[in-house]
VEXFITI-11714 format. One record per residue: x, y, z of N, C-alpha, C in turn. Coordinates in steps of 0.001 Angstrom, whole numbers, plus 500000, padded with zeros to 6 digits. Atoms other than C-alpha are relative to their C-alpha. Layout:
N
XYZXYZXYZ/...
***
This chain:
355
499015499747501048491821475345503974500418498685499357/499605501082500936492713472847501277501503499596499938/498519500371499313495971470900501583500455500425498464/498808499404500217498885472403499812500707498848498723/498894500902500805500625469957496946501504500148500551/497891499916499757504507469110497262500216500860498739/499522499701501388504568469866493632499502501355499761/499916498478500321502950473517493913500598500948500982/499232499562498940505006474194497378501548500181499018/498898499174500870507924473931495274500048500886498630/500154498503501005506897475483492377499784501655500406/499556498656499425506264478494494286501091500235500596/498810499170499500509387478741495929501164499983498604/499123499342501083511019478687492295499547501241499390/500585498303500367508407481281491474500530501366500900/499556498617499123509784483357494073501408500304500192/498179499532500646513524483208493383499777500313498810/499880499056501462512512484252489583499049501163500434/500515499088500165510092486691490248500175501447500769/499928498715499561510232490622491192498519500405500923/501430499665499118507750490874494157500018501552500527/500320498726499677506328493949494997498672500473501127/500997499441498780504260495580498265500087501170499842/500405498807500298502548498728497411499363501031501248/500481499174498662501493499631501111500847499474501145/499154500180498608503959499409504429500226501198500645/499984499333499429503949501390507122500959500335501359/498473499992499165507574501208507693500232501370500577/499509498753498915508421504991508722499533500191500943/500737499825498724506318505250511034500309498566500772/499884501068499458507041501459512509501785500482500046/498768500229499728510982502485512376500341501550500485/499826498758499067510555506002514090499865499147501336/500428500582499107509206503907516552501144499285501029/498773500126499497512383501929517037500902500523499749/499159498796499876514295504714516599500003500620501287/499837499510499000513217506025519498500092499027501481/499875500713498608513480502870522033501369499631499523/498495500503499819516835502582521187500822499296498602/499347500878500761517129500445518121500324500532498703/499158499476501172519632500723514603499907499293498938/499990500429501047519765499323511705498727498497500022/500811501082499926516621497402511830499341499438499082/499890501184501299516067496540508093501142499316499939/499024500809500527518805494610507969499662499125500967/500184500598498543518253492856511557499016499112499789/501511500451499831514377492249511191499355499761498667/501136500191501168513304492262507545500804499516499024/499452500748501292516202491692504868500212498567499702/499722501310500475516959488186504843498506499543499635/501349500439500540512696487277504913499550501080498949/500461499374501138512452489989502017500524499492498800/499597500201500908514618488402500236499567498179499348/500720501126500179513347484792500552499174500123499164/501354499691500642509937486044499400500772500533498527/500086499604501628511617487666496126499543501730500094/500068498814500260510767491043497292500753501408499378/499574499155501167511936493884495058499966501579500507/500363499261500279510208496797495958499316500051500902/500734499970498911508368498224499075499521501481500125/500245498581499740506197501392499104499795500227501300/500406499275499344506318503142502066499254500803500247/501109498786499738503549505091503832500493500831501115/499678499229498982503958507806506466498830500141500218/501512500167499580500793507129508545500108500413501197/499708499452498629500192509698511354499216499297500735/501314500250498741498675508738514583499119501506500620/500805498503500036495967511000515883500384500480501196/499317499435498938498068511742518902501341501337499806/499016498460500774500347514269516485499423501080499341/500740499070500908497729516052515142499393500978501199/499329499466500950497416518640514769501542500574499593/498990498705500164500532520697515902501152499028499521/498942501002499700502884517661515787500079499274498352/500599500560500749501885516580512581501318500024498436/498807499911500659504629517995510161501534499651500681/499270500266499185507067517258512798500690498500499654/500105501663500025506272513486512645500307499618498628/499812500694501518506168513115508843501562500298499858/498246500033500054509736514546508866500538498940500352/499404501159499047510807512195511438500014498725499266/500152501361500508509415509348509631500818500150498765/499328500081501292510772510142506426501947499968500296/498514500033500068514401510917507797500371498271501124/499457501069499737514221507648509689499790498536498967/499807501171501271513631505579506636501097500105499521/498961499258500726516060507447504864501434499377500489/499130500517499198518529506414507699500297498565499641/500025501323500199517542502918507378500815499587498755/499796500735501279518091502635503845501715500439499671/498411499954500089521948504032503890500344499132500917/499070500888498741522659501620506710499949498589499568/499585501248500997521815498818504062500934499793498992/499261499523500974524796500269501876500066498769499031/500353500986501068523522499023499164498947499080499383/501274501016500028520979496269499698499227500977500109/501015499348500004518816499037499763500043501453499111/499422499065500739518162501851497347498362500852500418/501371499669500268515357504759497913499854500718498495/500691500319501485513255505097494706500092501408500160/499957498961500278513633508734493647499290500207498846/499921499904501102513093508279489962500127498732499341/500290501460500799512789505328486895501801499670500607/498259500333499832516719505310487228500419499344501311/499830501099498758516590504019491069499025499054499686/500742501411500089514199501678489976500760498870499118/498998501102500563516099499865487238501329500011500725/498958500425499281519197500216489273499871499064500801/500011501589498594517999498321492370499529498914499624/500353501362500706516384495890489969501187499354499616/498665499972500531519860495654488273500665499977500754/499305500471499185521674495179491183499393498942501401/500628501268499385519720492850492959499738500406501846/499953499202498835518985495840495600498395499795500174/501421499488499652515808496440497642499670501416499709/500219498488499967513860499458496526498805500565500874/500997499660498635511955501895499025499423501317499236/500311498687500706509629504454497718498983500465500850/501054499366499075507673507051499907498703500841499578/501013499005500292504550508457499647498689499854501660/500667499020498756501977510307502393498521499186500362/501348500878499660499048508141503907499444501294500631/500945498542499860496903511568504071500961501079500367/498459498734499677498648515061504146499401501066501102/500206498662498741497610516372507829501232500523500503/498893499433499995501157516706507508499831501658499210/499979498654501119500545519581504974499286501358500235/501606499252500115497008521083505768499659500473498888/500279499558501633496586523427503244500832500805499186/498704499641500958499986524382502385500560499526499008/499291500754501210500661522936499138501255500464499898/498532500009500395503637524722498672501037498752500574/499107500885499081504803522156501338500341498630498925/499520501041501165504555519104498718501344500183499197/499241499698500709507094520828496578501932499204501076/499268500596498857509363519978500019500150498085500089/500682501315499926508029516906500334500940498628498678/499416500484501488509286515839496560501628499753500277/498586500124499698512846516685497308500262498886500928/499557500994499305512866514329499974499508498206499716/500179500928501029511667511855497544498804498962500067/500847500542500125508089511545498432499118499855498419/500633500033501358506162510607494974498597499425499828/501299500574500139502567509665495939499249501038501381/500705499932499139499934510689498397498533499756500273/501524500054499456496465510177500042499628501148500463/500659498408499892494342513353500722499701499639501389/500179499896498664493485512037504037499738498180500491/500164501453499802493476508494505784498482499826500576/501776500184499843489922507231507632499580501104500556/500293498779499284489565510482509395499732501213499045/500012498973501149488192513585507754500952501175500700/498704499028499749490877516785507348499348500565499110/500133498534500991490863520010505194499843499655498462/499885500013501536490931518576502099498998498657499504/501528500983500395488123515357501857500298499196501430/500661500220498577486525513021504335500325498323499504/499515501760500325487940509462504752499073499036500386/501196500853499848485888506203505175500248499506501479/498979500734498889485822504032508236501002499207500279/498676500547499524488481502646510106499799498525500131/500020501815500157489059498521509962499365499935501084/500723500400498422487386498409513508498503500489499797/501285499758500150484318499697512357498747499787498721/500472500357501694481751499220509234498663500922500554/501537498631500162479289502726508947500743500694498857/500035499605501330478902504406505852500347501841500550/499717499428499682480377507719506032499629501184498726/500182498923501161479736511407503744500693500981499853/499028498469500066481327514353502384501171499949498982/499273500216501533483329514707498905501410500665499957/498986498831500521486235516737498068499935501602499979/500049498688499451486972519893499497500552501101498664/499662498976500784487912523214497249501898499200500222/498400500238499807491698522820498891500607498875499923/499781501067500645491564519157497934500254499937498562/499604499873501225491071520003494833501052500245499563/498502498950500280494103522793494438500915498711500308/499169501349499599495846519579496284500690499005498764/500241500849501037495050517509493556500945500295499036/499240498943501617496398519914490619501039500115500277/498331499581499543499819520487492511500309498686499996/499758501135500226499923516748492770500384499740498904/499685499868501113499694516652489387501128500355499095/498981498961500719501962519310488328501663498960500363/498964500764499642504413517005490259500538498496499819/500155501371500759503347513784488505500373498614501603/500220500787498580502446512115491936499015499172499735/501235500790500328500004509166492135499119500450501331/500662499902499001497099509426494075498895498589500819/500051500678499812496331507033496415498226500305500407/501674499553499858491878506510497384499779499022500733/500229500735499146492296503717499678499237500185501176/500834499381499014490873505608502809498894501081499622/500767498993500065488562507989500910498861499050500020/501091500162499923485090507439501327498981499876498795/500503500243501194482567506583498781499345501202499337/500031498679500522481675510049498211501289500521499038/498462499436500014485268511283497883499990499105498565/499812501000501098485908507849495465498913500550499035/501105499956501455482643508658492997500314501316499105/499732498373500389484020512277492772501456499947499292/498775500158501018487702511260491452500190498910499280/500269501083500861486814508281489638499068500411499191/500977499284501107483997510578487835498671498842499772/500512501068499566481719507641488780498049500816499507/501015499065499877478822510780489114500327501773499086/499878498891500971480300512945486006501634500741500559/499063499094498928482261516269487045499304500632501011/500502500053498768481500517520490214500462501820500247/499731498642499528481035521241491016500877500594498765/499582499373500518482395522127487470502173498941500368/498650500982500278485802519772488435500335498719499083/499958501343501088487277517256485970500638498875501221/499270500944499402488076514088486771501845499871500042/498780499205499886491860514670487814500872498482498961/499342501122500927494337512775485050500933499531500519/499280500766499323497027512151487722499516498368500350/500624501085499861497611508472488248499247499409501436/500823500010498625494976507016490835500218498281500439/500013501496499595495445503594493000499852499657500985/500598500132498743493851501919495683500998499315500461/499215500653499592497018501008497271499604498833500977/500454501136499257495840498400499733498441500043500505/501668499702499947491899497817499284499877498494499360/500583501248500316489926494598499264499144500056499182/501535500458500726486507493642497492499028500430500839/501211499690499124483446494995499284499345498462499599/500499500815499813481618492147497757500227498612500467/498906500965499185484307489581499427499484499967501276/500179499494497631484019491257503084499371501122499349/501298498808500145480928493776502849500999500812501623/499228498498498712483281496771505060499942500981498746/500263498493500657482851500493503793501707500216499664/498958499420500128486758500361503729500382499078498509/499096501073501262487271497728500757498715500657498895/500663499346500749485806498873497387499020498879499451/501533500634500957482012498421495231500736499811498758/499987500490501631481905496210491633500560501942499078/499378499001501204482123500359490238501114500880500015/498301499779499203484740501519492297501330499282499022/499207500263500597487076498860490948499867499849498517/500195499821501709485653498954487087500666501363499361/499505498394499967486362502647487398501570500332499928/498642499687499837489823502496488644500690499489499329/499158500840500729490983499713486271499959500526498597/500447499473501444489304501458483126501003501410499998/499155498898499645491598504676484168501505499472499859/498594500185500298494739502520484106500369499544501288/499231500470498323495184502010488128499853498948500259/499961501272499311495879499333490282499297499381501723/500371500457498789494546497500493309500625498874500728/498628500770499183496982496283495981498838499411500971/500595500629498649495344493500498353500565500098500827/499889499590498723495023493962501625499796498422500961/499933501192499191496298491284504076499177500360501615/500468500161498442494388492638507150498727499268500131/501260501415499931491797489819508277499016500534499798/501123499799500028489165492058509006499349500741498342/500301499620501273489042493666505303500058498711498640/500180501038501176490154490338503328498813498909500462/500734500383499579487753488645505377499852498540500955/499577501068498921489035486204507986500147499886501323/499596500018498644489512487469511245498673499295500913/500934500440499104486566485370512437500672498521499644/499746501095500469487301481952510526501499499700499853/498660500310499602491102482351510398500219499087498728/499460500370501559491072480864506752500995500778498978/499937498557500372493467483713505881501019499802498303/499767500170501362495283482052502673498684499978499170/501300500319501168491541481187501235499784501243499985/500115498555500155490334484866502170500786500408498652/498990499231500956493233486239500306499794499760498705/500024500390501528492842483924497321498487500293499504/501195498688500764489273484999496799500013501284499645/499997498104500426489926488666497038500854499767498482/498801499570501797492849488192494103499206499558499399/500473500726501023490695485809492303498766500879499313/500686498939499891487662488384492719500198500947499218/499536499388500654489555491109491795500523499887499071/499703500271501283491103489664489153498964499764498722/501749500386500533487448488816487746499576501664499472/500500498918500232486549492110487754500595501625499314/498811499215499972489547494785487510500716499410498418/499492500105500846491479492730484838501358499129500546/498458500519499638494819490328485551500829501188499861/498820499083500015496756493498484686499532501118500965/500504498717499090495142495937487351499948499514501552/500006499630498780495471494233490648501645498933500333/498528500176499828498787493648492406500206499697502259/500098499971499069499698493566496394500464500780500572/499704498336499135499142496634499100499684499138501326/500990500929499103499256494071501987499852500320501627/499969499467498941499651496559504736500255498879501342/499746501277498787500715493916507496500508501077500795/499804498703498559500571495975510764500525499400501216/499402500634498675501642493723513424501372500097500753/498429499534499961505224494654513445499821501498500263/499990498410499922504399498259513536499372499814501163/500582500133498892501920497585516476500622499900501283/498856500371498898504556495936518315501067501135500381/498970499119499487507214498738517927498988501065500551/500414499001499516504511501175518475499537499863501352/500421500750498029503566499311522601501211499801500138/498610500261499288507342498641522810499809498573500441/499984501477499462506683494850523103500526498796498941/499242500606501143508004492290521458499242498525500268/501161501497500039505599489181520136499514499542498576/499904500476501035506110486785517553498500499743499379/501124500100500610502899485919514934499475501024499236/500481499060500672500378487697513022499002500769500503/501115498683499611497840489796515050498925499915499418/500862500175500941495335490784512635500599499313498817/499362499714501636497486490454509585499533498087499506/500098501354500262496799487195507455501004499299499842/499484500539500374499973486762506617501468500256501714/498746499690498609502864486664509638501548500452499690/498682498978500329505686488256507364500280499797498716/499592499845501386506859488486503565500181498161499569/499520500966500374508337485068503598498639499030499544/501522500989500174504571483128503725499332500497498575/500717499724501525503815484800500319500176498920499292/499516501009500945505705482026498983498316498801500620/500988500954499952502464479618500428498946500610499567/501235499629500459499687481742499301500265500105498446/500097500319501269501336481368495722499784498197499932/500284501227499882501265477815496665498024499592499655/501032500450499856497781477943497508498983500474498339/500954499839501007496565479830494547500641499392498916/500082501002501245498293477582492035499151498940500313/501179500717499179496405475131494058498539500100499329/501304499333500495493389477067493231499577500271498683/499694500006500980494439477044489851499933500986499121/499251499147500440495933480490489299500767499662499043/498849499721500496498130481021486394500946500323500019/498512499459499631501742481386486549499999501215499441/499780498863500803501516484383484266498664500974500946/500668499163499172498551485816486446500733500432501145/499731499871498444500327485204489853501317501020499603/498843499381500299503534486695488001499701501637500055/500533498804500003501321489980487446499843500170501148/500758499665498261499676490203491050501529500074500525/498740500137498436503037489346492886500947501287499379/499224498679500313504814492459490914500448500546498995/499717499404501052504937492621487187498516501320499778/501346499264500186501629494717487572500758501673500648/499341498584499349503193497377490131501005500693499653/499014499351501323506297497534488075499902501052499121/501034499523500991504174498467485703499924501635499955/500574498873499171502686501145487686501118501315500163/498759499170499133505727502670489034500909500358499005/499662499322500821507235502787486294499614501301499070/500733499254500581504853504863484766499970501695500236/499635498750499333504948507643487476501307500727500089/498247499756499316508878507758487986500109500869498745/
***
């Protein structure tokens, strides 16, 4: 890794007191059911607000990501759970925290200099094939979902899991579809991060329409997805993948886990990173990719009940180190007006769009 300037160390940390940062993938409900149930309370405020606020963060999508130990029967159970212990969380920040319902909680918590939390469904084996259930779902102020995470379910067939790299098959189911259209009707984004390259060619229209289906006009975004040609894994997307998704209007949130940005051998995990943005930015457009940086190590930990400082896989070891990977890519000789897009005028963007 290349040494760091004084003069772009502080320029990023003024970039990050002006700017509105934004993380489009966290897998807080599920990481704060977790300490919910060993005992612990108000643990955004404890464990994450003061380093969210360092970093300049703004804005944090939540995922509700089952484990395959709730599935099936347990499965709606759990997504509740997770959702009412976010929910919890975010009144126990009275104030510093607002959840995103609508455009109106978004300029508010911008406008008051609040954190905003917005939920949406990392695959719906919460649902199966009850759509009516979404309609539920909404009220409690989910506004996005994934059809299924790396595992296949009733409705399409997900890719592999970060621990593995095999090419996987099988497109979009009938009741994916119907999925799709109720999504729609509800002006939900749809997330394609875990679908498979089947699944992806079939709602990106990559291979036309498919079985007489259109390509669906809800908005589509690879919330936290690398470069295949970066790190060659079946889970980060191909050159038409991201041409596809950027020509549609969506976005692509990088992914801080080593083995997808491509570090967990070399441990270079600022350079990784700054290729993938630079990459993606190459290809996608400065206005189409943004950050989904899924950092799991904190969730790992509450989910073993152990407690152990660092980063695990993750490249980055917590919100606050964003401020050095803007370091590094002015370094690299990023634009302030690019890095301004990637770090959260891009997702803004986005989110605004859906709300």
């Amino acid at each position: 890794m290349m040494d760091i300037s004084d003069k772009n160390l502080k320029r990023a940390g003024e970039l990050h007191r002006e700017m509105e940062v934004v993380d489009m993938h966290r897998d807080l409900p599920g990481e704060l059911l977790f300490r919910h149930r060993s005992g612990e309370r108000e643990i955004l405020k404890r464990r994450y607000l003061k380093r969210w606020k360092a970093a300049g963060v703004r804005v944090v999508v939540c995922s509700v990501y089952l484990e395959d130990d709730v599935l099936p029967d347990g499965a709606l159970r759990n997504t509740l759970l997770q959702i009412a212990s976010l929910q919890e969380e975010v009144e126990s920040l009275r104030g510093q925290g607002i959840l995103i319902r609508d455009r109106d909680d978004l300029e508010r918590a911008r406008r008051e200099g609040a954190i905003g939390f917005l939920l949406y469904l990392e695959g719906l084996d919460g649902m199966g094939t009850d759509t009516e259930l979404l309609q539920l779902f909404h009220q409690m102020g989910v506004r996005g979902a994934a059809l299924t995470w790396s595992r296949r379910n009733s409705l399409a067939t997900g890719c592999c899991r970060a621990n593995e790299h095999r090419e996987t098959h099988g497109g979009i189911s009938e009741s994916g579809w119907e999925t799709i259209g109720r999504m729609t009707e509800l002006g939900w984004f749809l997330d394609i991060s875990h679908l498979n390259d089947d699944g992806m060619g079939e709602i990106l229209g990559l291979h036309g329409s498919v079985a007489g289906k259109k390509v669906p006009h809800l908005p589509v975004i690879a919330t936290h997805s690398d470069a295949r040609a970066v790190c060659s894994h079946y889970r980060n997307l191909t050159d038409a993948q991201i041409g596809s998704l950027a020509e549609r209007g969506g976005i692509i949130g990088i992914n801080a886990y080593s083995r997808l940005a491509g570090s967990h051998e070399s441990g270079d995990h600022l350079e990784a990173l700054c290729r993938q943005a630079a990459y993606l930015i190459d290809r996608a457009g400065e206005d189409h990719v943004c950050y989904g940086l899924d950092l799991c190590h904190s969730y790992e930990m509450a989910r073993r009940e152990i407690e152990e400082e660092g980063r695990g896989m993750d490249c980055l070891s917590d919100y606050d180190e964003l401020i050095s990977l803007t370091a590094y890519l002015l370094e690299k000789g990023m634009t302030e007006q690019q890095i301004r897009k990637l770090s959260g005028e891009n997702a803004l963007r986005f989110l605004e769009r859906i709300l």
